[in-house]
C-alpha positions as CSV (number, residue, x, y, z in Angstrom):
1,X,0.0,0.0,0.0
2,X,1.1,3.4,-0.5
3,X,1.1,6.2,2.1
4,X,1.9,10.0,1.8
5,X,2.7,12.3,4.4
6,X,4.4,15.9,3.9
7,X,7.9,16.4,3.0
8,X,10.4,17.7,5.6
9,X,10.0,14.4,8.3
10,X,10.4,15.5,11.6
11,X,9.3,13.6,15.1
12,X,4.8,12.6,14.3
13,X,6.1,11.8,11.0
14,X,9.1,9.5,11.2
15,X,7.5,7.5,14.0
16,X,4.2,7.1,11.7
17,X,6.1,6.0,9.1
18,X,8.4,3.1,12.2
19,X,4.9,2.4,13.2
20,X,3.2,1.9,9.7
21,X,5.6,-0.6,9.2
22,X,6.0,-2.6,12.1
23,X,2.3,-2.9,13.2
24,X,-0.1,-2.2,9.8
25,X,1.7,-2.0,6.8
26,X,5.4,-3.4,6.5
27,X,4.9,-3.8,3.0
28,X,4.0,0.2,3.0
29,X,5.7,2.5,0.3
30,X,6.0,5.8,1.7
31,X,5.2,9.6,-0.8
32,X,6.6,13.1,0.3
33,X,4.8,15.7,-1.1
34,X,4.8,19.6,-0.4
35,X,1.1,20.4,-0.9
36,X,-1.6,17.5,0.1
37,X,-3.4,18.2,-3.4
38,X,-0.2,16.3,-4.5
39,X,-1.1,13.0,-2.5
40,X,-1.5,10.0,-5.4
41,X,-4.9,9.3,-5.5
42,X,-4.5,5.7,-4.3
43,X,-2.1,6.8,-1.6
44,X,-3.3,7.4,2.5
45,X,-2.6,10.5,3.3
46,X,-1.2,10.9,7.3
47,X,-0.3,14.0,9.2
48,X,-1.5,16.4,7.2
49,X,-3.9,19.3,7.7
50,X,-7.4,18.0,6.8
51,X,-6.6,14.4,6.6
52,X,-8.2,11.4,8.4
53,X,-4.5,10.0,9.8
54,X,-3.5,13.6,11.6
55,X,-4.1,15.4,14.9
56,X,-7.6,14.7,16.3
57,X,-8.8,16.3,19.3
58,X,-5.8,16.9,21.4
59,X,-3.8,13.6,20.3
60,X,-0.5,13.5,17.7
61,X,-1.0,11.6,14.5
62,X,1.1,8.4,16.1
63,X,-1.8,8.5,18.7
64,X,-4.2,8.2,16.1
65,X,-3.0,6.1,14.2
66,X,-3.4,3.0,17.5
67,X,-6.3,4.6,17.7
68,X,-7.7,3.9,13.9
69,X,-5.8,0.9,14.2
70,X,-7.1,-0.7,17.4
71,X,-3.4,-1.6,18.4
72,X,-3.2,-2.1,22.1
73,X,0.5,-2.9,22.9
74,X,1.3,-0.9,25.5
75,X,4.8,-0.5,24.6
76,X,3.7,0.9,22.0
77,X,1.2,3.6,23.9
78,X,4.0,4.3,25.7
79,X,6.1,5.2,22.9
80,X,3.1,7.4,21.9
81,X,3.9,9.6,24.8
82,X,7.0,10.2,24.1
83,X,6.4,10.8,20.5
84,X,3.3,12.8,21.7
85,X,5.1,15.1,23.8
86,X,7.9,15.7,21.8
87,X,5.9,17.0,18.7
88,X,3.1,18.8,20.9
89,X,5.1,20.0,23.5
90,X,1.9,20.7,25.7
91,X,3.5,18.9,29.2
92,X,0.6,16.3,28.6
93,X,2.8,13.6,29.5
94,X,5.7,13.6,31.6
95,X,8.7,12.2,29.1
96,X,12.3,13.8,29.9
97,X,13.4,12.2,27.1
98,X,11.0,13.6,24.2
99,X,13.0,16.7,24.0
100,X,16.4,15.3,23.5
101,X,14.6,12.6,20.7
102,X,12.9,16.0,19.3
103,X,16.0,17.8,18.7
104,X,17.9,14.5,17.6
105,X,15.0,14.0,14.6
106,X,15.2,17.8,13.7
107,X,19.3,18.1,13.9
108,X,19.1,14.6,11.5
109,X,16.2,16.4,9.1
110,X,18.7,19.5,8.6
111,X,21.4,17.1,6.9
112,X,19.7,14.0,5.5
113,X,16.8,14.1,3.3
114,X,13.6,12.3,4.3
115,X,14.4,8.7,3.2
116,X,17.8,9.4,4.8
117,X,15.8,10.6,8.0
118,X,13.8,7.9,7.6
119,X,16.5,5.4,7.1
120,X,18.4,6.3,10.7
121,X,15.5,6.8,12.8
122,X,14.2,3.8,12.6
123,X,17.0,1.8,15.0
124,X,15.8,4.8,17.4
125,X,12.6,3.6,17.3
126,X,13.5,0.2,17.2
127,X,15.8,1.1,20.2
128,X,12.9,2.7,22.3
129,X,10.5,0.2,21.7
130,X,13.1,-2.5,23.3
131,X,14.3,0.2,26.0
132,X,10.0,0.7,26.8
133,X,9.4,-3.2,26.4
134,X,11.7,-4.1,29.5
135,X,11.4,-1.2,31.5
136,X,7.2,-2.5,31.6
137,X,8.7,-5.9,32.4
138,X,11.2,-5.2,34.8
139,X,8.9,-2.1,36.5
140,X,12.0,0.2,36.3
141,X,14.2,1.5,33.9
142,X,16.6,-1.2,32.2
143,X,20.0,-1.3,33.0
């Protein structure tokens, strides 16, 4: 399936596109587009203004994505947070780490394009998911 988002990847985006893949699409192709009239017709359009897969209420487009998706890991909810508070910045959530992961995905977006981008977050995610997994098991953060 293909899937279009805006050009210019930054946090909501690149962990759409980790979470497209590992938990509803990992076949997905992924489209970059400056202006949403540009979205292929048979692609889904995410985080963009006016779109189905963006913002709703008060929650990031990762949010609503589990959401659409009915995907209860909590690991991954809990990833949501983080990616949640570092795009929203609202102090909805209490992450310390979602500013430091913020200005790691925007320092990456100002010398990689976005497949590059793309390319090098995903052992973040990958990384968090793991570091979120055991901290839930063990009830504390992993050594």
């Amino acid at each position: 399936m293909r899937w279009a988002t805006r050009a210019g990847v930054h946090i909501d985006r690149a962990a759409c596109i980790w979470l497209i893949r590992r938990a509803v699409d990992p076949e997905a192709e992924f489209v970059f587009v400056a202006d949403p009239a540009d979205v292929p017709e048979e692609a889904t359009a995410f985080d963009m203004r006016g779109v189905d897969l963006g913002h709703q209420g008060g929650d990031c487009t990762f949010e609503t994505i589990l959401r659409r998706y009915d995907l209860t890991d909590p690991v991954l909810w809990r990833l949501a947070a983080t990616v949640h508070e570092a795009d929203l910045d609202d102090e909805r959530f209490d992450v310390p780490e979602a500013h430091g992961i913020d200005i790691a995905l925007r320092a990456l977006s100002m010398v990689c394009d976005d497949e590059q981008t793309i390319e090098h977050t995903r052992p973040l995610f990958d990384g968090l998911y793991e570091y979120y997994r055991r901290s839930t098991l063990l009830g504390r953060e992993p050594a």
